[in-house]
C-alpha positions as CSV (number, residue, x, y, z in Angstrom):
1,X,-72.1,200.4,15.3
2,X,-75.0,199.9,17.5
3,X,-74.9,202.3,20.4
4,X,-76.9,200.8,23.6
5,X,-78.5,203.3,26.0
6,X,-76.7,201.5,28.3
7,X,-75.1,198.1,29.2
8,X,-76.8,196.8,32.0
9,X,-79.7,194.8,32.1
10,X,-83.1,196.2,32.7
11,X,-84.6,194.7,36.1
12,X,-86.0,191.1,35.1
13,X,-83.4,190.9,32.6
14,X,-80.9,188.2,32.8
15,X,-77.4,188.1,31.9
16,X,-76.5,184.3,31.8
17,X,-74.3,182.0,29.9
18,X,-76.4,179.5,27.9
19,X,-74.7,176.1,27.5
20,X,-75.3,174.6,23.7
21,X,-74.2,171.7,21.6
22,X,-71.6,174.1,20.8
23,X,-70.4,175.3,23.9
24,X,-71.4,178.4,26.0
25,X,-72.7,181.9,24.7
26,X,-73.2,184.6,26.2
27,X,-77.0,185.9,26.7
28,X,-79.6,188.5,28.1
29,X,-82.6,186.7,28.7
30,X,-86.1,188.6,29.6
31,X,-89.0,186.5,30.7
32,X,-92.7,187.2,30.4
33,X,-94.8,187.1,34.0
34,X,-97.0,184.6,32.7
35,X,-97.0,181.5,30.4
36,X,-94.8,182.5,27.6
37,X,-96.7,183.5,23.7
38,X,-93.3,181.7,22.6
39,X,-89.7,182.6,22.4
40,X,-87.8,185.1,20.4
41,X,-83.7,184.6,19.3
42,X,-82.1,188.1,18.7
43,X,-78.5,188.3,16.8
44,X,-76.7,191.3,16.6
45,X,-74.3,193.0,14.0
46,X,-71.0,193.6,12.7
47,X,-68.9,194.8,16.0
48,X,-71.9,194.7,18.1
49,X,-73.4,192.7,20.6
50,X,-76.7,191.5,22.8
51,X,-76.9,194.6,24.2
52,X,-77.8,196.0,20.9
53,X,-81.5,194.7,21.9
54,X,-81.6,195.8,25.4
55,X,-84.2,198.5,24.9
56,X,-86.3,195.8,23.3
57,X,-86.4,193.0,25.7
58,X,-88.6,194.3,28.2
59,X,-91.1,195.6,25.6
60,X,-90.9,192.0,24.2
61,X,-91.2,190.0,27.6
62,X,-94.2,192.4,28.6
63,X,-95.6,191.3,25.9
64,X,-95.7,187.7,26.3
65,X,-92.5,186.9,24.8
66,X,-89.4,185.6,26.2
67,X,-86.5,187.3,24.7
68,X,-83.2,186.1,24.5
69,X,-80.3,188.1,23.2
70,X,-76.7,186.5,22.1
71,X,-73.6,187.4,21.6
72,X,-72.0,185.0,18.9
73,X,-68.9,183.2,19.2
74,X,-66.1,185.8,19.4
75,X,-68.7,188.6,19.9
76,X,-68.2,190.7,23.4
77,X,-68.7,188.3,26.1
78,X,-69.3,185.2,24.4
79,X,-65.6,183.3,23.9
80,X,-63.8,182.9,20.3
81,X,-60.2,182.2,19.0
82,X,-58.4,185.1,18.5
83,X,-56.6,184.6,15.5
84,X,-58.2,181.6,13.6
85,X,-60.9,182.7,10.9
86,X,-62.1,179.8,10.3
87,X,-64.6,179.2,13.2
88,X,-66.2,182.4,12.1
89,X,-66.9,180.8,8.4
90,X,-70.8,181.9,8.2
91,X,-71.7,178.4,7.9
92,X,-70.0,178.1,11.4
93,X,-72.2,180.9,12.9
94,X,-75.0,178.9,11.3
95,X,-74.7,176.1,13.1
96,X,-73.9,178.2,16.2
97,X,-77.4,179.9,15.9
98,X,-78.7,176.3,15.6
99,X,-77.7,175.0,18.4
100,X,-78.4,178.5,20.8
101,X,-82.0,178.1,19.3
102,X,-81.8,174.2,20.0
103,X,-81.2,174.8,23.9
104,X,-83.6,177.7,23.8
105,X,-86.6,175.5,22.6
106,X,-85.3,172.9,25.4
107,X,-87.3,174.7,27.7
108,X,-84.4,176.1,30.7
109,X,-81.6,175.9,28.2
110,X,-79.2,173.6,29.7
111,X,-79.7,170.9,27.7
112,X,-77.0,168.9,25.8
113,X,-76.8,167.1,22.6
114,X,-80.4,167.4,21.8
115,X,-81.4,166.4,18.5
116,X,-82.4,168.4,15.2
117,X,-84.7,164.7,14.7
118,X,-88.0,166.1,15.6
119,X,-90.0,169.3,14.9
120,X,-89.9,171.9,17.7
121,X,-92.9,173.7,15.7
122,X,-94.5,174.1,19.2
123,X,-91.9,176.1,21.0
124,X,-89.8,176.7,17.6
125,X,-88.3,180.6,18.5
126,X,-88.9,183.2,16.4
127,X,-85.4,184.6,14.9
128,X,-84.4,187.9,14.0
129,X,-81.0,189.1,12.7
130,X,-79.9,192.5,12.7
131,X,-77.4,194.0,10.3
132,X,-74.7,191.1,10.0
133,X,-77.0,189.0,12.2
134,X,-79.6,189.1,9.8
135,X,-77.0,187.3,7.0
136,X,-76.5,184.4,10.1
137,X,-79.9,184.3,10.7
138,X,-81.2,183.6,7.0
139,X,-77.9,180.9,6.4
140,X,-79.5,179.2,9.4
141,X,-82.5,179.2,8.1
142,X,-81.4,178.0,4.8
143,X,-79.6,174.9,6.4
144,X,-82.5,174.1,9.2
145,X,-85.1,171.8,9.5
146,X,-88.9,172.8,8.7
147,X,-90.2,174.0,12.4
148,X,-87.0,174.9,13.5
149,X,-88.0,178.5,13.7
150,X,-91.8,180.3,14.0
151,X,-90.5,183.0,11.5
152,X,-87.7,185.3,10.6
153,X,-87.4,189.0,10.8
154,X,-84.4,191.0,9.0
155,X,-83.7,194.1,10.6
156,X,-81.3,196.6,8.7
157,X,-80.1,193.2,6.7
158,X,-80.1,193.2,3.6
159,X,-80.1,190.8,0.3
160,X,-76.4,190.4,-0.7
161,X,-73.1,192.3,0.0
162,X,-73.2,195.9,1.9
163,X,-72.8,199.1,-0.6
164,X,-69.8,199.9,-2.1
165,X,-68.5,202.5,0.3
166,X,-69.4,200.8,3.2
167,X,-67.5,197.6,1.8
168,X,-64.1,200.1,1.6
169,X,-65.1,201.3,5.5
170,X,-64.9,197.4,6.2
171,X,-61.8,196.7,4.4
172,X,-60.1,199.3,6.3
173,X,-61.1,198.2,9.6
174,X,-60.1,194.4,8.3
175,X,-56.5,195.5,7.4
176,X,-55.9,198.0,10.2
177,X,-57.0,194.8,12.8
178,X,-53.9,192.7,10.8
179,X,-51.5,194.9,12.1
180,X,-52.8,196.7,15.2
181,X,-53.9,195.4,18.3
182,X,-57.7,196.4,19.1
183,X,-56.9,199.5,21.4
184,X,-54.9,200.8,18.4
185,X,-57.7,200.0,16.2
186,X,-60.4,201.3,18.3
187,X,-58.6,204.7,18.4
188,X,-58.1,204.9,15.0
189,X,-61.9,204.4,14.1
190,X,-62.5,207.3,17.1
191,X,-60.2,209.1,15.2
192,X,-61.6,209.0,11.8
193,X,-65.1,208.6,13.1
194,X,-65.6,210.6,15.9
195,X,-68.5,209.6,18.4
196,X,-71.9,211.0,17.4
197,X,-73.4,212.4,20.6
198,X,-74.2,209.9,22.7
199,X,-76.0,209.2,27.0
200,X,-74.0,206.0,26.7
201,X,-70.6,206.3,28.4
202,X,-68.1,206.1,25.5
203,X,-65.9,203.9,28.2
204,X,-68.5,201.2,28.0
205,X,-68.6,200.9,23.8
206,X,-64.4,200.9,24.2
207,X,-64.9,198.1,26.3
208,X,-66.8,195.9,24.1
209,X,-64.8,196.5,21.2
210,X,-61.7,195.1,23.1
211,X,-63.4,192.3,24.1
212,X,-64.2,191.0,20.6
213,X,-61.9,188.6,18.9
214,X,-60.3,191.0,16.1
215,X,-60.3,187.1,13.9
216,X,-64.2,187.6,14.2
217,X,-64.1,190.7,13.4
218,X,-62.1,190.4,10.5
219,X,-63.8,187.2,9.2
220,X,-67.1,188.8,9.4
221,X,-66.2,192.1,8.1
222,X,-65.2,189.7,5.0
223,X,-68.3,188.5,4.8
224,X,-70.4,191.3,4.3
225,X,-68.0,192.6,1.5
226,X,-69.1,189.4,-0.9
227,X,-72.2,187.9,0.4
228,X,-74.1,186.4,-2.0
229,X,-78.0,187.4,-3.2
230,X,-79.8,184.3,-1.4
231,X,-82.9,185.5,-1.7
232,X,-84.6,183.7,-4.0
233,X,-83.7,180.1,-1.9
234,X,-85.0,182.2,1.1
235,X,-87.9,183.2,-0.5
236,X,-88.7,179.5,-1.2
237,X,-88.9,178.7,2.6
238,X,-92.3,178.6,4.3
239,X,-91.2,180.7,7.3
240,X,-93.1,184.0,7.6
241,X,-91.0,186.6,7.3
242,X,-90.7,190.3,8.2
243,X,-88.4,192.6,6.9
244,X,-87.7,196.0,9.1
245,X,-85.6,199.5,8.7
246,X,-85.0,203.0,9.6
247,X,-86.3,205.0,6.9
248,X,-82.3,206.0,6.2
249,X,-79.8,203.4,5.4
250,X,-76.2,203.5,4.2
251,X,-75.5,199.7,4.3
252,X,-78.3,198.6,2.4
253,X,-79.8,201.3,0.7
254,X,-84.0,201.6,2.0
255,X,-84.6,200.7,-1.9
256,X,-82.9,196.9,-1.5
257,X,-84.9,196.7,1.5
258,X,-88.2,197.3,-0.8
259,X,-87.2,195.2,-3.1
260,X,-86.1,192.5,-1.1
261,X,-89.1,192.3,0.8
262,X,-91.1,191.9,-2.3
263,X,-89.2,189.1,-3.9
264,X,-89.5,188.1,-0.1
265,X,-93.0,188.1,-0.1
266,X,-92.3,189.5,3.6
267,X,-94.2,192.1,6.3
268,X,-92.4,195.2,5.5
269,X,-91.9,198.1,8.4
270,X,-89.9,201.4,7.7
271,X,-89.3,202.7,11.2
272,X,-89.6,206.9,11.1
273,X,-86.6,208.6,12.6
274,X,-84.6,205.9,12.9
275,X,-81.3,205.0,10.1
276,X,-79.4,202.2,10.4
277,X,-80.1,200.3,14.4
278,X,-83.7,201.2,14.4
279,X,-83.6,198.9,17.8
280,X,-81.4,201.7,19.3
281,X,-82.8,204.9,17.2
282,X,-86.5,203.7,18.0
283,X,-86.8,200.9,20.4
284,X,-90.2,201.6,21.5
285,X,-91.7,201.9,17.9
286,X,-89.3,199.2,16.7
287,X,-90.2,196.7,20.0
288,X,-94.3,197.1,19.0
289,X,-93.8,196.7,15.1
290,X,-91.8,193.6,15.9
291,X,-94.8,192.0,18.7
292,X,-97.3,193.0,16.0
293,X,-96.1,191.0,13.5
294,X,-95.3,188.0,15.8
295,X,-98.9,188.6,17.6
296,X,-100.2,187.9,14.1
297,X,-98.4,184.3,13.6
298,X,-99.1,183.3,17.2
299,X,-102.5,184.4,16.7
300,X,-102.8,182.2,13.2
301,X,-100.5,179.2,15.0
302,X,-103.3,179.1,18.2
């Protein structure tokens, strides 16, 4: 889990509800002074949310960027069925990510219905997925139009399914959330997990958790136990591509990482100090590795 500094929005940071194709979601949205470099879509974890990048959004909008954050359907504060999986199919969250990156490229995001038709190559947004986000993020690549999106960065994300131990940490959590409500749960994990030492108010990360749809939650946690190796169809996609970690991982082990990024052909950042949420661990040195590598696409696009 992704542990914020803290949950509220950096001045020049906007918490708004972006309205899609398919429906609302829930966003932070950081805007650059000047005329905007381009746009960059952020998607967070398993059991996280958009404030996973909120150390990064001002580092990214200072830099010319506009950054927008999301929380997926079911995720924190954007809304989901509680207790219908299927919504939360990957495919689903796909197509979700389509359409928040459809009303993004729109230019105020409030437009409906707009069409996949044409090439947004101009104002495509870059994407990056962290963790779980970074398995939505390459399916919707996979299924998207050439020019949909400037590039992709995978951050902590790795080529298949998560290691075998973390896979038994996720079936746990799936079958406790069948039987127990999510302040049963949530003490439970505090219980077997116990908080590492943390500025952020532990109050804050409880509050999250109960705000999540438990059938995301468990249809996700699913996900990651049996995710297929795509990356030899994603490495067949023109999109630049960056591939970024702490230099400790239990999830994906730093090794897959390697490896993926080479079959990937990808930019490949190891971020010193941090393990598994560099954009928490390290935002700073994680924020300027990220604007270096979309500095350089800009740079070749202009």
């Amino acid at each position: 889990m992704s542990r914020p500094p803290t949950f509220t929005p950096p001045p020049g940071v906007d918490a708004r509800l972006l309205d899609t194709a398919r429906g609302s979601f829930a966003t932070l949205d950081a805007r650059p002074a000047g005329e905007a470099k381009g746009t960059v879509l952020l998607l967070p974890g398993f059991t996280g949310s958009k404030e996973d990048f909120i150390a990064l959004l001002r580092p990214i909008a200072d830099a010319g960027y506009r950054a927008v954050s999301v929380d997926g359907r079911g995720q924190y504060e954007s809304q989901g069925p509680t207790d219908d999986e299927a919504p939360y199919a990957q495919e689903q969250l796909a197509l979700d990510t389509l359409a928040v990156a459809d009303a993004i490229s729109d230019g105020d995001g409030n437009g409906h219905g707009h069409s996949h038709s044409h090439s947004h190559s101009h104002n495509a947004p870059h994407l990056l997925g962290h963790s779980l986000g970074g398995l939505v993020a390459r399916a919707a690549t996979l299924r998207s139009p050439a020019g949909t999106f400037a590039s992709l960065t995978l951050m902590a994300s790795g080529p298949a399914a998560i290691t075998p131990s973390q896979q038994a940490r996720a079936k746990m959590l799936t079958d406790a959330l069948g039987v127990l409500s999510m302040a049963e749960a949530w003490a439970a994990i505090q219980a077997m997990d116990p908080p590492e030492e943390a500025d952020l108010d532990g109050e804050a990360l409880r509050e999250r958790w109960l705000r999540h749809s438990p059938a995301q939650l468990i249809a996700t946690g699913k996900q990651l136990c049996v995710e297929p190796d795509r990356v030899t169809e994603l490495a067949a996609t023109p999109l630049p591509k960056h591939v970024i970690s702490g230099e400790r991982d239990d999830t994906w082990p730093i090794p897959w990482l390697d490896e993926m990024a080479e079959r990937l052909r990808a930019h490949r950042t190891v971020i010193a100090g941090a393990e598994h949420s560099p954009n928490t661990d390290r935002p700073a040195e994680t924020a300027a590795a990220l604007i270096t590598f979309w500095d350089r696409i800009s740079g070749a696009a202009g």
